[in-house]
N, C-alpha and C positions, 0 to 999 in steps of 0.2 A: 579547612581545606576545601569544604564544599562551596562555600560562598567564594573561595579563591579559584577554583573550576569551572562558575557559573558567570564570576566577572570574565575570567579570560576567555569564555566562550563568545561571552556579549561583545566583546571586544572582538573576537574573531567576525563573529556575524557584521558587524559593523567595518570594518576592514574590509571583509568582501564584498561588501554592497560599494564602499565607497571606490573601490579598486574598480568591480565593476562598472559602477553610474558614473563615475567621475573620468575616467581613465579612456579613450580610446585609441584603439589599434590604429597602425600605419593606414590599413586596408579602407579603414571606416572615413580616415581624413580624407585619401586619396577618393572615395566613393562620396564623401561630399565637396569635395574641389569638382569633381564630375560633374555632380547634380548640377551644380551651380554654375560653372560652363554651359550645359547644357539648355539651363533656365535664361542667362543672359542671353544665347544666341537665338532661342524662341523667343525673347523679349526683344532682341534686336530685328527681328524677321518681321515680329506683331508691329513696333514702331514702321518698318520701311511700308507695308501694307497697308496702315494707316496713313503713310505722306502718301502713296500711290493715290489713297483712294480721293484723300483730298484736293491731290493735282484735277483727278477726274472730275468732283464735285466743281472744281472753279472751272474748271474749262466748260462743264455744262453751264453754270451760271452764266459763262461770256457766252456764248449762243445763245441762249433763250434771252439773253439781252440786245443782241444784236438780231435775232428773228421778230421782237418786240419792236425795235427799230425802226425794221425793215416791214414790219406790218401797219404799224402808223404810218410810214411812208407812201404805204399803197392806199390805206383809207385817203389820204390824201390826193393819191393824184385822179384816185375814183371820182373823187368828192370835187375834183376841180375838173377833172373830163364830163360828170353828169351836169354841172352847171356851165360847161362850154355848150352841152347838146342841150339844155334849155336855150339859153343864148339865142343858138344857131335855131332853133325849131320857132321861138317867139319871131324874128326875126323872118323866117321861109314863112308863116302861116301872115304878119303884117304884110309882107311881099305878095303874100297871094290873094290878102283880101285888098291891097291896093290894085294888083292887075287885074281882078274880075269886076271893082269900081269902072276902071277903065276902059274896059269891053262893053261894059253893057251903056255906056254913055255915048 
């Protein structure tokens, strides 16, 4: 009888544990349907915040690529206006040593 008392206890211990570990409540499904709601629309927020950021990140890239552009552009017309004003200075300084040839002859 003893060992008949002590299995059906084990037996009860084990029932409870599995009733409880195994088993859940409406409340507990319903409270992770929630969580889980909750985690997708912070995961859908995370993703939209992430294309935001990345729309930002191209659009800076298209500017500093069109300001890069536009700054070889101006090396350029520097580079062609300082060699118009040699041009033009070589050119005024020949003129002026031909006109003071001229004068003093």
């Amino acid at each position: 009888m003893k060992h008949f008392l002590l299995s059906r206890s084990a037996i009860f211990v084990i029932g409870a544990g599995l009733v409880l570990g195994g088993c859940a409540t409406r409340e507990d499904v319903e409270h992770a349907q929630a969580t889980a709601e909750s985690a997708k629309q912070e995961a859908d927020a995370a993703m939209a915040a992430a294309q935001r950021a990345q729309s930002s990140a191209d659009a800076a890239a298209s500017t500093a690529q069109s300001a890069a552009t536009t700054a070889q552009a101006a090396q350029a017309a520097a580079a062609s206006a300082n060699e118009r004003h040699e041009e033009h200075h070589e050119r005024h300084e020949r003129h002026r040593h031909h006109h003071r040839r001229h004068h003093k002859e």
